[in-house]
SEDO-170978 format. One line per 3 residues: number of its first residue (from 0); for each residue x, z negated, y of C-alpha. Coordinates in steps of 0.5 Angstrom, whole numbers. Layout:
BEGIN
NUM> X:Z:Y | ...
This chain:
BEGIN
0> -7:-10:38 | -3:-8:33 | 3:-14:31
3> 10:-15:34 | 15:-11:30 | 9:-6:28
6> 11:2:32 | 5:3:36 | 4:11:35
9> -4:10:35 | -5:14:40 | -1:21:38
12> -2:21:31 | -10:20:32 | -10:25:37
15> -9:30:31 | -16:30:29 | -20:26:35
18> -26:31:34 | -26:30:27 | -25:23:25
21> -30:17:24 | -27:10:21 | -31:5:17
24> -29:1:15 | -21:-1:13 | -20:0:5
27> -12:-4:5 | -7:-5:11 | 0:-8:8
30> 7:-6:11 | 7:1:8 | 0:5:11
33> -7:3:13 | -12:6:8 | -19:7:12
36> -26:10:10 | -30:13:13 | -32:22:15
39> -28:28:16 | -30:35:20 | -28:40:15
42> -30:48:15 | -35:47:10 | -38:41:13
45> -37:33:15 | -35:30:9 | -34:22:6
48> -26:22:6 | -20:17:6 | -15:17:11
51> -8:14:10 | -4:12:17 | 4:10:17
54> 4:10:25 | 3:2:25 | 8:0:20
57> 13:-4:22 | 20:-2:24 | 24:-4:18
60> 20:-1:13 | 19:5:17 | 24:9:13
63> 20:7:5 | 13:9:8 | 15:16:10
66> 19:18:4 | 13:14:0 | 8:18:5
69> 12:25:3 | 11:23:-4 | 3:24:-3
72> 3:29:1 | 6:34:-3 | 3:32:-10
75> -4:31:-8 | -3:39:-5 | -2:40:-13
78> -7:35:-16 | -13:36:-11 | -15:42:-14
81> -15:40:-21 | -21:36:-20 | -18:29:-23
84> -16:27:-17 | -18:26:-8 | -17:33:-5
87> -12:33:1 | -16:36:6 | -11:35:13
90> -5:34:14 | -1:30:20 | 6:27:23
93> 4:21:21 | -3:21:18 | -6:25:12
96> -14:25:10 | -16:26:2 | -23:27:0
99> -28:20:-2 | -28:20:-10 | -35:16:-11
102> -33:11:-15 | -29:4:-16 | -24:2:-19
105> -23:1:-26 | -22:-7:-25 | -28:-8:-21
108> -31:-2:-26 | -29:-5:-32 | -32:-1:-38
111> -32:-5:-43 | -34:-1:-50 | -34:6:-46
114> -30:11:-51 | -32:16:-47 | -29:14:-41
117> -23:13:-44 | -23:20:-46 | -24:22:-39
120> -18:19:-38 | -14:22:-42 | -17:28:-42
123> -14:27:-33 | -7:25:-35 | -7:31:-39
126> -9:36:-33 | -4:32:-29 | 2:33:-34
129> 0:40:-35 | 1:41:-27 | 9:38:-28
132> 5:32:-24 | 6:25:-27 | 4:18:-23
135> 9:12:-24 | 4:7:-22 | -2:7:-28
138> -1:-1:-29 | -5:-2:-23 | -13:-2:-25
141> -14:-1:-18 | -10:7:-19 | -16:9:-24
144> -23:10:-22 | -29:10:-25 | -33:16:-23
147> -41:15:-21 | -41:20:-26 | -38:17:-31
150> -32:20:-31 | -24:18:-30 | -21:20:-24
153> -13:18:-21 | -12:15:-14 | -6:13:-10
156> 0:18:-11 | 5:15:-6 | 11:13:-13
159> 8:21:-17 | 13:26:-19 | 13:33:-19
162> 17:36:-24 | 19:44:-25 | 21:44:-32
165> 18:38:-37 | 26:36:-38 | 27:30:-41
168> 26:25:-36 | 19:28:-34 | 17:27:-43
171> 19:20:-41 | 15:19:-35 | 9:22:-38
174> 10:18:-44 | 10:12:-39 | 3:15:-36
177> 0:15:-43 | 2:8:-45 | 0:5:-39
180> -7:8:-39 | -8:6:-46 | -7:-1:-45
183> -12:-1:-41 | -16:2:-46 | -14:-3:-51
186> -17:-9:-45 | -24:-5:-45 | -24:-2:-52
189> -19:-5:-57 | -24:-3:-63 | -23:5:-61
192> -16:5:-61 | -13:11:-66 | -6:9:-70
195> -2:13:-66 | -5:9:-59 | -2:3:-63
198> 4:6:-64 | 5:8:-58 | 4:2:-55
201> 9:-2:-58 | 14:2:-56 | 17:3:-49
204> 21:8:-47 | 29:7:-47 | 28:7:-39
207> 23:3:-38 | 26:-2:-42 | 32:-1:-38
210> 28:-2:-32 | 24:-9:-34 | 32:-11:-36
213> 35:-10:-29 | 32:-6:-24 | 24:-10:-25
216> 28:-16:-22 | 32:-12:-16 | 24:-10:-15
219> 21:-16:-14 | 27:-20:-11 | 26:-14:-5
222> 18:-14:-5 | 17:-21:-6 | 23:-24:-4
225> 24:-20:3 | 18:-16:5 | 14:-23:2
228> 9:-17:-2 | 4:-18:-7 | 0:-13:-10
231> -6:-17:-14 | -12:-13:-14 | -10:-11:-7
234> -11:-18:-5 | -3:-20:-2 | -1:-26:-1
237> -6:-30:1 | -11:-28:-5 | -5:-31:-10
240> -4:-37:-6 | -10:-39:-1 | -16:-37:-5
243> -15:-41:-11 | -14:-47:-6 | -21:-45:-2
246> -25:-45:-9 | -23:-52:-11 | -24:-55:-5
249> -31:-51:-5 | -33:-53:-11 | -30:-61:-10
252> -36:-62:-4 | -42:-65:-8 | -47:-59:-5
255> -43:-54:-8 | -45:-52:-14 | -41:-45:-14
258> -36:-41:-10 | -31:-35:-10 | -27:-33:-6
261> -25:-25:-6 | -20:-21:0 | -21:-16:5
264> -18:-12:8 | -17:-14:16 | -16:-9:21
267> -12:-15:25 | -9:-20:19 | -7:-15:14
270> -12:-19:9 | -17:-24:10 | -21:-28:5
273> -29:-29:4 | -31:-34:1 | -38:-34:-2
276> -41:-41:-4 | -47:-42:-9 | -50:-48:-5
279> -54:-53:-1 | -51:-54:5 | -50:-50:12
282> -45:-46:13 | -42:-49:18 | -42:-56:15
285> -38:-52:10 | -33:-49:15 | -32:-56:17
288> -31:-58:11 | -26:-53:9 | -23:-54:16
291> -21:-61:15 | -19:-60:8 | -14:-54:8
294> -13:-53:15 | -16:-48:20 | -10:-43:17
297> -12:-43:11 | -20:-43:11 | -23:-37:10
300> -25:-31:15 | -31:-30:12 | -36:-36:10
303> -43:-34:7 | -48:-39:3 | -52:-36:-3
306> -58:-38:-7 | -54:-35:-12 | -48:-31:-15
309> -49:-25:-19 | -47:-27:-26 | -46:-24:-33
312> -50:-27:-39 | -44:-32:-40 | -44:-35:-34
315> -39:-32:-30 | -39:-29:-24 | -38:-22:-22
318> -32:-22:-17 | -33:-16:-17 | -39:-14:-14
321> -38:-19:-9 | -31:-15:-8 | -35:-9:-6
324> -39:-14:-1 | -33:-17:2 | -31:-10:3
327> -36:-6:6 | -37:-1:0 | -44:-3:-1
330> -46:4:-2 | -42:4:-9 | -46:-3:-12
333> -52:0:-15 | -47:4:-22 | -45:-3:-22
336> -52:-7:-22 | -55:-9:-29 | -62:-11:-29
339> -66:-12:-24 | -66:-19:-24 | -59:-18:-21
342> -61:-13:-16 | -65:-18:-13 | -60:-22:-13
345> -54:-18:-11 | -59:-15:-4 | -59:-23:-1
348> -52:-23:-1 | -51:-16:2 | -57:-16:7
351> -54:-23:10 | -46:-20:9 | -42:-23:15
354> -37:-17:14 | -43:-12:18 | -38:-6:20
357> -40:-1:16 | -46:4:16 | -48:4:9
360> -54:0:8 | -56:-3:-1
């Protein structure tokens, strides 16, 4: 059932392509389109592909979702083919269907000292500005993707433009594209940054300063204010404010040595919270626990107890190995997996998962 004030078109716009498509699993759900994964029926075969629907989107923020649908169906039909970016394999009313990248992104990737893929990157963007494309939208990790393959790919074309001629605003928003794919560049591999990258990052466009002045501020005052949106990793709300919550309470319970709390997207809620627990105590205990403490409202949707975390060699925990778990996209774990100590670890998680609405198995 979708939630009151949401247009409920299911029906006719899944209609288009009832013999063709078989969801997964839910990538994102927020006020402008749900992203499922899951198999499209091509000419040359069934294939791994990922569908964008609008028809479940609140009547309010209708008009922003269609004009940001538009926005990717017309650019994809030019940046597909290049190869840095999903293919757009159909198109309906209300939903399109663009080729499966077998990859994560890059905030989950995180390829610390890989220079290659960071030449892959650029090389990417070039093939993208070549074909009058620009994204508008690098600053988020999650609209990079680092390849099986170990390549850089672009997702998420809902804020691109397509430009006829490279007139000056297209320079200026290429330029952007650059810069903010070389802040990434400077997160995971300072030591490769050339002087001409550095200069480039120290100086933003006229525009783009114009935009911070002004414009940023209306842009949140309207997404964080009135539509109650934020974009953290994918997370939303509930990962900004609830997760932090739920991590503390977890760790302050005497039997829990560690947690993390990582978002999914629910078919129901928009977003929900899984909560993994390094600890000796029952799940349910656990539960109750965290019931009491926060509120029902506020516990997690997904509660697992683990024997251990997967870590890196300074002790932290790999988030985003557990993101992929909390998500269902357990086929994309293994790239990430860095020994074989931790590969034992990380199927204990995955075989005990409390999200089990995928078909993939580790």
């Amino acid at each position: 059932m979708l939630d009151a004030g949401r247009m409920d078109h299911s029906d006719d716009a899944l209609r288009e392509i009832a013999d063709r498509w078989q969801g997964d699993v839910v990538l994102k759900r927020d006020v402008f389109s749900t992203i499922e994964r899951g198999r499209f029926k091509t000419a040359e075969g069934e294939v791994d592909a990922v569908l964008r629907r609008i028809d479940g989107v609140p009547w309010w923020s209708w008009p922003i979702a269609r004009h940001l649908f538009d926005r990717e169906r017309r650019t994809l039909a030019v940046a597909g083919p290049l190869g840095v970016a999903p293919p757009l394999l159909f198109v309906g009313r209300r939903l399109l269907v663009r080729g499966f990248i077998d990859g994560v992104a890059l905030h989950i990737a995180r390829p610390e000292g890989d220079d290659a893929y960071f030449r892959s990157a650029k090389a990417a963007l070039r093939r993208l500005h070549r074909a009058g494309i620009c994204h508008n939208d690098l600053a988020k990790e999650q609209n990079w993707l680092r390849g099986a393959d170990g390549r850089a790919y672009v997702t998420d074309f809902q804020l691109a433009s397509r430009f006829r001629r490279r007139s000056k605003l297209f320079r200026i928003a290429a330029y952007e594209d650059l810069r903010h794919l070389l802040k990434h560049k400077r997160r995971y591999v300072p030591g490769a940054l050339t002087r001409s990258e550095q200069r480039i990052l120290a100086r933003k466009s006229w525009l783009t300063r114009a935009w911070m002045a002004t414009g940023k501020r209306v842009y949140y005052w309207i997404t964080r204010g009135l539509l109650n949106v934020r974009d953290r990793e994918g997370g939303g709300l509930r990962l900004v404010h609830d997760a932090p919550a739920i991590a503390a309470s977890l760790k302050a319970h005497p039997q829990v040595r560690d947690a993390a709390v990582v978002a999914f997207p629910d078919r129901r809620a928009g977003t929900g919270l899984y909560a993994f627990v390094e600890a000796d105590i029952s799940e349910l205990a656990l539960q109750e626990f965290i019931g009491t403490a926060l509120g029902q409202t506020k516990a997690p949707e997904r509660l697992q107890v683990v024997a251990a975390l997967p870590r890196r060699p300074n002790g932290e925990v790999r988030s985003e190995i557990l993101q992929l778990v909390a998500m269902n996209q357990v086929d994309l774990i293994d790239n990430l997996i860095a020994n074989e100590a931790e590969r034992a670890t990380v199927a204990r998680i995955v075989a005990d998962r409390r999200n089990l609405r995928d078909r993939y198995a580790f």
